[in-house]
N, CA, C and O atoms as a GROMACS GRO file, in nm:
protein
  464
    1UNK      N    1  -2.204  -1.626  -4.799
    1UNK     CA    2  -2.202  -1.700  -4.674
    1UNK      C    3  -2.324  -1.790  -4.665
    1UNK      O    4  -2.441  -1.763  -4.696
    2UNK      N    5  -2.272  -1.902  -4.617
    2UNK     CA    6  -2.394  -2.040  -4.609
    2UNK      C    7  -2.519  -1.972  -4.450
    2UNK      O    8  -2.488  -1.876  -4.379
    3UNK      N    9  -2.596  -2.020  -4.440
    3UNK     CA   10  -2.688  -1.961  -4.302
    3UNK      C   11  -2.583  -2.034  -4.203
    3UNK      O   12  -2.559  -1.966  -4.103
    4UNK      N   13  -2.508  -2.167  -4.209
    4UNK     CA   14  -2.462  -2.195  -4.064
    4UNK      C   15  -2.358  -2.094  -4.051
    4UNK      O   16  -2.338  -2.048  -3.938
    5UNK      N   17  -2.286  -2.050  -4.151
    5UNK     CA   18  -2.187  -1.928  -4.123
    5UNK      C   19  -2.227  -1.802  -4.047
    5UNK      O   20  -2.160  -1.739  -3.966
    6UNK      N   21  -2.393  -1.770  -4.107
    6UNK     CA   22  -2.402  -1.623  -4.038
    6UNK      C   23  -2.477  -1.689  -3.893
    6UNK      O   24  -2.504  -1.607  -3.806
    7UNK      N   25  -2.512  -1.850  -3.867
    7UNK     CA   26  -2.557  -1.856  -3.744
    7UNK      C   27  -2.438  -1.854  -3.641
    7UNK      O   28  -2.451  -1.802  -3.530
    8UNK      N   29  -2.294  -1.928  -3.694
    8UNK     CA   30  -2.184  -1.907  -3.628
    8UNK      C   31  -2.116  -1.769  -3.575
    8UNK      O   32  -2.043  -1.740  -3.480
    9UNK      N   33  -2.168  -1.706  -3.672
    9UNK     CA   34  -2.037  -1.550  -3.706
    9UNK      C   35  -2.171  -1.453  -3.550
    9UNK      O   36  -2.122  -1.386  -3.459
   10UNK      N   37  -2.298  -1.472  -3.562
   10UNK     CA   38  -2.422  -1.506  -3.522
   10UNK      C   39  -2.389  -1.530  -3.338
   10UNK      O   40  -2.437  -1.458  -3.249
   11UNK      N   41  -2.317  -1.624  -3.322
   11UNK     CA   42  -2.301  -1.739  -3.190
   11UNK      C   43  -2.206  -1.626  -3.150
   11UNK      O   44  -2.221  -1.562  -3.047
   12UNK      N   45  -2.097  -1.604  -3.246
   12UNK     CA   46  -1.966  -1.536  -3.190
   12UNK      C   47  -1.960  -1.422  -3.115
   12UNK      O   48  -1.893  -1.410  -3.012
   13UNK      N   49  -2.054  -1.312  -3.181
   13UNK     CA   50  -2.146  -1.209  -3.136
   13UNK      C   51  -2.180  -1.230  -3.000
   13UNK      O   52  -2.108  -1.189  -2.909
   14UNK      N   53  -2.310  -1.306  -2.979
   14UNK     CA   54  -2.365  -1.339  -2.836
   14UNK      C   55  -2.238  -1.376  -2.743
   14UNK      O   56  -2.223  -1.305  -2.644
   15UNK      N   57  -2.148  -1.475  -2.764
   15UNK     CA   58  -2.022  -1.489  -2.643
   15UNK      C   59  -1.952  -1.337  -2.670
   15UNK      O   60  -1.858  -1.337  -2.590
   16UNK      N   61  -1.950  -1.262  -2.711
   16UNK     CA   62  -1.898  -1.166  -2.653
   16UNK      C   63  -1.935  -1.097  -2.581
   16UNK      O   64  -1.877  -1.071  -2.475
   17UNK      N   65  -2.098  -1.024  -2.637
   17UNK     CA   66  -2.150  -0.990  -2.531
   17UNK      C   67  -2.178  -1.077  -2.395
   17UNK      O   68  -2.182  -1.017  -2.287
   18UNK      N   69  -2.197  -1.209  -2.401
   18UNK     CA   70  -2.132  -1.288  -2.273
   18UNK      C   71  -2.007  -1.212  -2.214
   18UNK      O   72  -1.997  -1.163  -2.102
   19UNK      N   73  -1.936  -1.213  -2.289
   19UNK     CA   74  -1.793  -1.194  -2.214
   19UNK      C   75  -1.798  -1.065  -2.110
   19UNK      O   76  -1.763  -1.055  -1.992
   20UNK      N   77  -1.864  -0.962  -2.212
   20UNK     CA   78  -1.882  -0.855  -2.175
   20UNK      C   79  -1.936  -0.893  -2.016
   20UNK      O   80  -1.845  -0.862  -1.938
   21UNK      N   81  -2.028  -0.937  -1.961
   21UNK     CA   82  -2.156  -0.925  -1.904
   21UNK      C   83  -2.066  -1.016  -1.796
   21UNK      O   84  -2.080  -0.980  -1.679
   22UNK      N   85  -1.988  -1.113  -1.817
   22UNK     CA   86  -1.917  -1.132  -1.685
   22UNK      C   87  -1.804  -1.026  -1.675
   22UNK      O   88  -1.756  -1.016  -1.562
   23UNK      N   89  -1.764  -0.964  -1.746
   23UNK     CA   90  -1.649  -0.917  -1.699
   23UNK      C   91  -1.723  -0.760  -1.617
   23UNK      O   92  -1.667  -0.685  -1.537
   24UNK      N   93  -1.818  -0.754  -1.656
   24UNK     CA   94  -1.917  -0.640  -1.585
   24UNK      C   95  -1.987  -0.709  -1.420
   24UNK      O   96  -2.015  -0.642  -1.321
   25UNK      N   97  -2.002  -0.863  -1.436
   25UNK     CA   98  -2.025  -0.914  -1.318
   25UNK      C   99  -1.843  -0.897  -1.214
   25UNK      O  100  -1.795  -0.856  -1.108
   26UNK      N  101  -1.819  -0.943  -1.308
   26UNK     CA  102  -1.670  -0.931  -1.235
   26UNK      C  103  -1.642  -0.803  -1.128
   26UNK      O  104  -1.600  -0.807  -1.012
   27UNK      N  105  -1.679  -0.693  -1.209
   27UNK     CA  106  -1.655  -0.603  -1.158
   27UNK      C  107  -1.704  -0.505  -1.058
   27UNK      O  108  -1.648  -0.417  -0.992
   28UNK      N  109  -1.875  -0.565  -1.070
   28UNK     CA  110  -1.945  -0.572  -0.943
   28UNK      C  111  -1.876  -0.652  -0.812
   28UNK      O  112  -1.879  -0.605  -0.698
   29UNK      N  113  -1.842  -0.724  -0.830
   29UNK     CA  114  -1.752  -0.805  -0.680
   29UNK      C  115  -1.632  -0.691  -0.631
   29UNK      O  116  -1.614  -0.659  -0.514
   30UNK      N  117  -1.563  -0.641  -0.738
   30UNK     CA  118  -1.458  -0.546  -0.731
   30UNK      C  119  -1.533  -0.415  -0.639
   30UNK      O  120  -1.506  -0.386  -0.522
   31UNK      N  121  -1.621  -0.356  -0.716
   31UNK     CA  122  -1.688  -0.280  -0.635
   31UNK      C  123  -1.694  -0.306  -0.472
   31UNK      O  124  -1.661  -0.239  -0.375
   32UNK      N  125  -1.734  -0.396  -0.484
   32UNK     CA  126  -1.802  -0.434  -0.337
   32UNK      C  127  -1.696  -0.418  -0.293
   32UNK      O  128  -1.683  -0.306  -0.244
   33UNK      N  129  -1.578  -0.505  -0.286
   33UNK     CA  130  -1.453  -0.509  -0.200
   33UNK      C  131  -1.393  -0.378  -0.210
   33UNK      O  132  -1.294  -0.368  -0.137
   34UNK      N  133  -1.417  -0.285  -0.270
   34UNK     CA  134  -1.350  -0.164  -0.290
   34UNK      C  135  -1.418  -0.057  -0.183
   34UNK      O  136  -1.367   0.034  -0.117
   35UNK      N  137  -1.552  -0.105  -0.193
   35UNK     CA  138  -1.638  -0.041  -0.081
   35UNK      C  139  -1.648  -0.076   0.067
   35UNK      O  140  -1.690   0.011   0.144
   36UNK      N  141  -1.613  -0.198   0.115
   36UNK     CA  142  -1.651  -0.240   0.230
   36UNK      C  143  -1.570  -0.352   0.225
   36UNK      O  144  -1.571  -0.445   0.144
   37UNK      N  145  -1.487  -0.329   0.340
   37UNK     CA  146  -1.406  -0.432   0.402
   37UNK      C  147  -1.467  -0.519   0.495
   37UNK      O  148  -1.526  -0.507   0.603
   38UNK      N  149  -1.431  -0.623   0.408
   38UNK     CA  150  -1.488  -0.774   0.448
   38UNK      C  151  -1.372  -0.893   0.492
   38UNK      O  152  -1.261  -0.882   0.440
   39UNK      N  153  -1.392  -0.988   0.572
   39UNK     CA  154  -1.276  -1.097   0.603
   39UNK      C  155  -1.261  -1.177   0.505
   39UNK      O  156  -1.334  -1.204   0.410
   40UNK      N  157  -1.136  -1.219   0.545
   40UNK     CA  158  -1.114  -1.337   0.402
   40UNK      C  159  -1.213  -1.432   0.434
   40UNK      O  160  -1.159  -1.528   0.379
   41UNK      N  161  -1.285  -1.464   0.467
   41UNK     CA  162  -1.387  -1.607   0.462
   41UNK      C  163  -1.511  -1.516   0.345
   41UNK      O  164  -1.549  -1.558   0.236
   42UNK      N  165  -1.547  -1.404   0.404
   42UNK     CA  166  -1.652  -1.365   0.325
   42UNK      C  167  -1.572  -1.293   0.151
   42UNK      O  168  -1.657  -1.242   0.078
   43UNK      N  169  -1.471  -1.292   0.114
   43UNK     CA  170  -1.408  -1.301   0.010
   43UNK      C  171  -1.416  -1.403  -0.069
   43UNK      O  172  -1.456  -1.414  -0.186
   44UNK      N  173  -1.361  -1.503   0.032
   44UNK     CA  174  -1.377  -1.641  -0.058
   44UNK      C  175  -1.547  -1.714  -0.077
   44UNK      O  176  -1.566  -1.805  -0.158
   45UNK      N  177  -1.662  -1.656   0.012
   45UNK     CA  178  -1.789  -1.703  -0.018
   45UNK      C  179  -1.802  -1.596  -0.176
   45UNK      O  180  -1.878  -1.639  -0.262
   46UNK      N  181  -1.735  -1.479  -0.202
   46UNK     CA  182  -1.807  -1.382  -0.285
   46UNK      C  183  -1.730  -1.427  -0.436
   46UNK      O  184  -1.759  -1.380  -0.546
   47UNK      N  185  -1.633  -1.523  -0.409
   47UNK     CA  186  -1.512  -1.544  -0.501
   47UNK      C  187  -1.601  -1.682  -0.569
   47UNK      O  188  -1.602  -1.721  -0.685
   48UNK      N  189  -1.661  -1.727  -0.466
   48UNK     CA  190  -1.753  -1.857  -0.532
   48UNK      C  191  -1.914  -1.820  -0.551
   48UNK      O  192  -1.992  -1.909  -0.584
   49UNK      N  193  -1.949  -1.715  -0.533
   49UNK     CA  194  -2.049  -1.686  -0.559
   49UNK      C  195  -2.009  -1.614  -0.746
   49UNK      O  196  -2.066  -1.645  -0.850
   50UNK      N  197  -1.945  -1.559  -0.735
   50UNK     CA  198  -1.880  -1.502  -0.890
   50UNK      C  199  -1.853  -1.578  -0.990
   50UNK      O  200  -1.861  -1.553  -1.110
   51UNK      N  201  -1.808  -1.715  -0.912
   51UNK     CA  202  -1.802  -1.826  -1.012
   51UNK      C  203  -1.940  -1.891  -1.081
   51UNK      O  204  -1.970  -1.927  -1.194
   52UNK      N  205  -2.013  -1.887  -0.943
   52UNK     CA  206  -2.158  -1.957  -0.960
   52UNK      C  207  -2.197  -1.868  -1.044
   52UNK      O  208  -2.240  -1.918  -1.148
   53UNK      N  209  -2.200  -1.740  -1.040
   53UNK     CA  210  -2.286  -1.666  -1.173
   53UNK      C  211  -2.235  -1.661  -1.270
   53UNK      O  212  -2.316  -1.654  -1.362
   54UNK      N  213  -2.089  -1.661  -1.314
   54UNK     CA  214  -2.035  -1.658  -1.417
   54UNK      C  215  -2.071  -1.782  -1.494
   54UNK      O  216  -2.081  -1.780  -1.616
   55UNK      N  217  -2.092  -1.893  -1.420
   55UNK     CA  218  -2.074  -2.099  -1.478
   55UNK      C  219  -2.272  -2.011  -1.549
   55UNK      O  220  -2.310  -2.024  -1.665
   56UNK      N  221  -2.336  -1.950  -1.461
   56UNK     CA  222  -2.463  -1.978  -1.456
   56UNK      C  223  -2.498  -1.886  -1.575
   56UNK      O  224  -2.608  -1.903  -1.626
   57UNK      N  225  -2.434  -1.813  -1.614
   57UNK     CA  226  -2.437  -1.700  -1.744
   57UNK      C  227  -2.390  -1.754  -1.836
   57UNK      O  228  -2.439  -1.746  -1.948
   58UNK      N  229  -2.296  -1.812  -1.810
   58UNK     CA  230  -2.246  -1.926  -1.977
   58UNK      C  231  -2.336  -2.008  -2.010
   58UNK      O  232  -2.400  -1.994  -2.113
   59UNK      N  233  -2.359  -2.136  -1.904
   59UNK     CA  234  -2.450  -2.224  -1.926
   59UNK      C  235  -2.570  -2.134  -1.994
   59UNK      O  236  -2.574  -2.147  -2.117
   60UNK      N  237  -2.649  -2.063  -1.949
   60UNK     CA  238  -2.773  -2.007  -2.021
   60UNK      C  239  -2.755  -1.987  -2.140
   60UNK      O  240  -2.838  -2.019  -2.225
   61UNK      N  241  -2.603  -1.912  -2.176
   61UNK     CA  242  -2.597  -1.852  -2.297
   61UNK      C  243  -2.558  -1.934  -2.408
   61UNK      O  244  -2.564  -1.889  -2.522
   62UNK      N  245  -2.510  -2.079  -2.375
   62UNK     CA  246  -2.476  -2.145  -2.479
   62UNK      C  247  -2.544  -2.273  -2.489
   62UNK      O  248  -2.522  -2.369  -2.563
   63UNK      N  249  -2.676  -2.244  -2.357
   63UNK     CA  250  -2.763  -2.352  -2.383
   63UNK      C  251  -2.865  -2.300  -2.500
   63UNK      O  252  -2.879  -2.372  -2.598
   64UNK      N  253  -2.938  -2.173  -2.489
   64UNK     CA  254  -3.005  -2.075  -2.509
   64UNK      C  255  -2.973  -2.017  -2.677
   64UNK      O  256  -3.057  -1.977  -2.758
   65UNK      N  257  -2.832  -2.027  -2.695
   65UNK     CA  258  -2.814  -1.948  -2.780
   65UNK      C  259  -2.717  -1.987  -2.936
   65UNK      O  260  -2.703  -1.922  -3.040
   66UNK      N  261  -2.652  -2.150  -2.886
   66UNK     CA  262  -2.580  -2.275  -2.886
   66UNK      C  263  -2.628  -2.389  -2.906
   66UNK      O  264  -2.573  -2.473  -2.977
   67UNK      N  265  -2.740  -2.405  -2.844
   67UNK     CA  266  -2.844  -2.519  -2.806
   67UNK      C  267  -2.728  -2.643  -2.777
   67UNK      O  268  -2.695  -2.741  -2.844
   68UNK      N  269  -2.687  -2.591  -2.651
   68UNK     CA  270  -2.579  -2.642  -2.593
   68UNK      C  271  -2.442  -2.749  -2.655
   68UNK      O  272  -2.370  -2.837  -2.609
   69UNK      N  273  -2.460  -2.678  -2.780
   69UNK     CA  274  -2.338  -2.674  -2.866
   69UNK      C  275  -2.202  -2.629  -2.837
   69UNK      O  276  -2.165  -2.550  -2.923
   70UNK      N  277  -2.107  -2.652  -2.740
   70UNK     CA  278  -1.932  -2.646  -2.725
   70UNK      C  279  -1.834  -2.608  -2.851
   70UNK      O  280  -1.743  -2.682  -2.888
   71UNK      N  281  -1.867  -2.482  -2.909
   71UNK     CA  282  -1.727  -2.470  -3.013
   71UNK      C  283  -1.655  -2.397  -2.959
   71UNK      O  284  -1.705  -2.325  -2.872
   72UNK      N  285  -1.491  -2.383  -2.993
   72UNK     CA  286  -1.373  -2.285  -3.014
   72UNK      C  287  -1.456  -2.158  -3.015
   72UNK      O  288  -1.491  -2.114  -2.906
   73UNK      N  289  -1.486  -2.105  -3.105
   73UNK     CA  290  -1.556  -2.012  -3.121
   73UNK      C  291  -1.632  -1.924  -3.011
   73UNK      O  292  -1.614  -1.803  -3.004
   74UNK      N  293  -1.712  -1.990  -2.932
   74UNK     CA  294  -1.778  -1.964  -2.795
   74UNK      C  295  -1.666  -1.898  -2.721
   74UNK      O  296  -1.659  -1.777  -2.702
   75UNK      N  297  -1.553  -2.010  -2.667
   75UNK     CA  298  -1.420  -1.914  -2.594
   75UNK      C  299  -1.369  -1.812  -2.650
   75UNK      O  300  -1.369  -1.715  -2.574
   76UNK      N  301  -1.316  -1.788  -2.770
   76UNK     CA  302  -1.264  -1.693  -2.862
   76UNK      C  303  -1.334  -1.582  -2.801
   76UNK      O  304  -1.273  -1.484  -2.759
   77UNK      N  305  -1.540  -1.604  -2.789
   77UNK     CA  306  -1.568  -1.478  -2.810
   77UNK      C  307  -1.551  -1.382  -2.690
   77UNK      O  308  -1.535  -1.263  -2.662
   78UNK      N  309  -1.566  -1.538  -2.621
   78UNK     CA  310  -1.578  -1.471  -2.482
   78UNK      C  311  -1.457  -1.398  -2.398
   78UNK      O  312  -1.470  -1.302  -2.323
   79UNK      N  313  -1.344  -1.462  -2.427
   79UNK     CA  314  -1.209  -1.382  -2.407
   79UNK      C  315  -1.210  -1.238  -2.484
   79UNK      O  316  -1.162  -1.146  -2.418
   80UNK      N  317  -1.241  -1.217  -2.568
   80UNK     CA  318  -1.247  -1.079  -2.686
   80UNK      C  319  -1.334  -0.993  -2.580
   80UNK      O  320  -1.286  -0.908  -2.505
   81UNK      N  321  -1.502  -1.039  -2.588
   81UNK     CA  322  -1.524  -0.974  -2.522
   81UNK      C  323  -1.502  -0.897  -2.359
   81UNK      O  324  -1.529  -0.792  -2.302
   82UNK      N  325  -1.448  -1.001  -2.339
   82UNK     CA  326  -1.381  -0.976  -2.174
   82UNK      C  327  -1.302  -0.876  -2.163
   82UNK      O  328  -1.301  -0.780  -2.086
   83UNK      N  329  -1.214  -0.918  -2.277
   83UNK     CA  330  -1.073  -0.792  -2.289
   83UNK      C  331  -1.100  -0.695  -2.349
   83UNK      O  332  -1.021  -0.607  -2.317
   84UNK      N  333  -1.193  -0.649  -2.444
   84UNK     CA  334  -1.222  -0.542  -2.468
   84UNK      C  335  -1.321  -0.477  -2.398
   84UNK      O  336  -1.340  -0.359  -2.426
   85UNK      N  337  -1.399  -0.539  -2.300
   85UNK     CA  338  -1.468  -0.472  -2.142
   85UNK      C  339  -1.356  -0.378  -2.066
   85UNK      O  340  -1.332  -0.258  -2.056
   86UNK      N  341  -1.297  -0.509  -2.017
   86UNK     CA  342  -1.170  -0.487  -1.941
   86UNK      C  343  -1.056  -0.388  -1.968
   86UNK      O  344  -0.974  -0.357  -1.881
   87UNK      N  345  -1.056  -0.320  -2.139
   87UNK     CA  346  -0.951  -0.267  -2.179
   87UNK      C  347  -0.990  -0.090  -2.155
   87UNK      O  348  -0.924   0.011  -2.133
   88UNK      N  349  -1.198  -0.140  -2.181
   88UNK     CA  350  -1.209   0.021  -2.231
   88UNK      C  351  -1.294   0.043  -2.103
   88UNK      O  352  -1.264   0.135  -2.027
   89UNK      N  353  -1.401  -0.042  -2.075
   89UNK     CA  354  -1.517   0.013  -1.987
   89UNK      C  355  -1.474   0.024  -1.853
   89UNK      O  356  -1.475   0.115  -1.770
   90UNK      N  357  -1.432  -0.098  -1.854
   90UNK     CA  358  -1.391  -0.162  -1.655
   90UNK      C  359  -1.374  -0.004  -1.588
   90UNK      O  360  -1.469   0.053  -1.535
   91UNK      N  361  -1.285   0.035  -1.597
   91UNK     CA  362  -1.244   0.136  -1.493
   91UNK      C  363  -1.358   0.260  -1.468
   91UNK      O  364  -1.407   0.312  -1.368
   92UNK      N  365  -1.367   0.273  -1.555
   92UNK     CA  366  -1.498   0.389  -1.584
   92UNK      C  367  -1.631   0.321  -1.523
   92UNK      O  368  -1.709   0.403  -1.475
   93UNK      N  369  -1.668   0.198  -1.515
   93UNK     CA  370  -1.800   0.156  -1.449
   93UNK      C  371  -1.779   0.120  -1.326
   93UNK      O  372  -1.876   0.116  -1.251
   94UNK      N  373  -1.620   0.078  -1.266
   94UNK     CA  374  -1.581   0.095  -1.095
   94UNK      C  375  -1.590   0.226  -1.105
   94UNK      O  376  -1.712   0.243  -1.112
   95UNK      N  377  -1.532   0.343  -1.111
   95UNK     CA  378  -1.527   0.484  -1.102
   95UNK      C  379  -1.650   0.512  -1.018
   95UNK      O  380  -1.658   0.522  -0.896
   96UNK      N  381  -1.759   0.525  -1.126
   96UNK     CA  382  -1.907   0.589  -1.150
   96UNK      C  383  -1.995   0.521  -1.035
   96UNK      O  384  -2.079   0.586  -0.973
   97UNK      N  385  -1.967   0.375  -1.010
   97UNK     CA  386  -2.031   0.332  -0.901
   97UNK      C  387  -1.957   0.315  -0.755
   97UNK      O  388  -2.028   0.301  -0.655
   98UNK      N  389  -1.845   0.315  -0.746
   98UNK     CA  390  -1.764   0.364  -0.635
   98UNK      C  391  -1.806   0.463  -0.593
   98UNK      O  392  -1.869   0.459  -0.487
   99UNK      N  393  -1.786   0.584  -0.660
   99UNK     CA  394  -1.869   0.749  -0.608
   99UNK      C  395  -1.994   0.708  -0.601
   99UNK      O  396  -2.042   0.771  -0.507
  100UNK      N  397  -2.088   0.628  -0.654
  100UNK     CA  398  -2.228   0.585  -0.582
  100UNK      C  399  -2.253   0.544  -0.462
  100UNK      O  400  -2.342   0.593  -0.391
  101UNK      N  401  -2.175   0.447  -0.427
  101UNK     CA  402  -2.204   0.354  -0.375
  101UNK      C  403  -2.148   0.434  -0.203
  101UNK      O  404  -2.199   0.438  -0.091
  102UNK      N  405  -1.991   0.499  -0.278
  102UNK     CA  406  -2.001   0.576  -0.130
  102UNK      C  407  -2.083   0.651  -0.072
  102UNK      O  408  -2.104   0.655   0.050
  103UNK      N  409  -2.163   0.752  -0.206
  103UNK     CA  410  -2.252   0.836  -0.146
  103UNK      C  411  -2.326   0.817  -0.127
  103UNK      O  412  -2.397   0.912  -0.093
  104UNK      N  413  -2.384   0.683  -0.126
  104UNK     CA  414  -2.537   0.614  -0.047
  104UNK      C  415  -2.450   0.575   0.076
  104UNK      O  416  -2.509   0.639   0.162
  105UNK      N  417  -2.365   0.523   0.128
  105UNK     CA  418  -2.286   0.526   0.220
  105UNK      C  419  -2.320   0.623   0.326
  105UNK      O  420  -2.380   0.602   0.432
  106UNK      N  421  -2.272   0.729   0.280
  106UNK     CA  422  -2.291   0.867   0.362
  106UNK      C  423  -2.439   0.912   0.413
  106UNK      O  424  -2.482   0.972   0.512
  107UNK      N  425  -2.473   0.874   0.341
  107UNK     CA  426  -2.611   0.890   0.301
  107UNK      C  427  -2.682   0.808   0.405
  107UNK      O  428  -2.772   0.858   0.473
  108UNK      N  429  -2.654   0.711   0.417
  108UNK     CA  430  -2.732   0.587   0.554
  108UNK      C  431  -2.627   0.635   0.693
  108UNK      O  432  -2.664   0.670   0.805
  109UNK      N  433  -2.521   0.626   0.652
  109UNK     CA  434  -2.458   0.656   0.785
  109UNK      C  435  -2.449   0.789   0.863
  109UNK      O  436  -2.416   0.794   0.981
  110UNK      N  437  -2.483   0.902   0.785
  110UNK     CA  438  -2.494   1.005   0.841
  110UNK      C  439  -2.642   1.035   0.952
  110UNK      O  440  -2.648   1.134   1.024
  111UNK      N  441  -2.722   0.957   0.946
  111UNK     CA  442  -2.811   0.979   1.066
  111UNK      C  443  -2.783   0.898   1.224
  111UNK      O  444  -2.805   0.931   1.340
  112UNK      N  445  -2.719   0.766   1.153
  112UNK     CA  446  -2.659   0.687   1.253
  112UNK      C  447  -2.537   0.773   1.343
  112UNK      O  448  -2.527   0.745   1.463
  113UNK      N  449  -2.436   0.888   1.276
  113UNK     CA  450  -2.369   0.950   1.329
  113UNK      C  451  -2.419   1.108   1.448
  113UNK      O  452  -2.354   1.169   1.532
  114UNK      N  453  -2.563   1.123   1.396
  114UNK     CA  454  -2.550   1.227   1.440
  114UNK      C  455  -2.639   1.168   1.584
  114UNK      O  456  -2.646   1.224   1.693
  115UNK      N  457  -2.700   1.043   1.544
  115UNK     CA  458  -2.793   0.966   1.680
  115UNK      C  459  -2.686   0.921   1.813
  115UNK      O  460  -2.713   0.907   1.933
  116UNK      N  461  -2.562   0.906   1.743
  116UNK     CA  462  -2.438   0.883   1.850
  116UNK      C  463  -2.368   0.991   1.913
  116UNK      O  464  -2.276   0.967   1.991
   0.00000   0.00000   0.00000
């Protein structure tokens, strides 16, 4: 293999773990809405805030890591990694922080309940 091959094969690597890392942002938003019911206006601010970090995690990563180089390759990785987040981790990292997140829940609201 030539060095631009192992810098490519190299690039492919990093967009996955990209992929990974939004589809883990992704799933922080999921959380949230899973935890606390919110109106559709504040859905759609959290739906464009998800975008803004997702645009803002690529851009870094393929300015950074690409030197803002656009190949096939970059998407490839990043779909792979997404779907293999999505296939194995996703549910298991909503799970684990759902039961967190409620029991800090309980946890703040239970003094507020007993003050009422």
């Amino acid at each position: 293999m030539k060095v631009s091959e192992y810098n490519q094969l190299f690039s492919l690597l990093i967009f996955v773990i990209t992929g990974i890392v939004i589809g883990i942002l992704f799933d922080v938003f999921r959380i949230i809405r899973k935890s606390f019911k919110t109106s559709d206006f504040i859905t759609y601010i959290e739906d464009i805030l998800f975008w803004f970090l997702s645009g803002c995690v690529l851009l870094f990563s393929i300015f950074t890591f690409n030197y803002g180089e656009i190949r096939v390759y970059i998407f490839i990785g990043l779909l792979f990694g997404l779907i293999i987040y999505l296939l194995t981790l996703s549910k298991y990292f909503i799970k684990v922080n759902v039961a967190i997140l409620n029991f800090v829940k309980k946890i703040v609201y239970y003094p507020i309940q007993i003050i009422n």
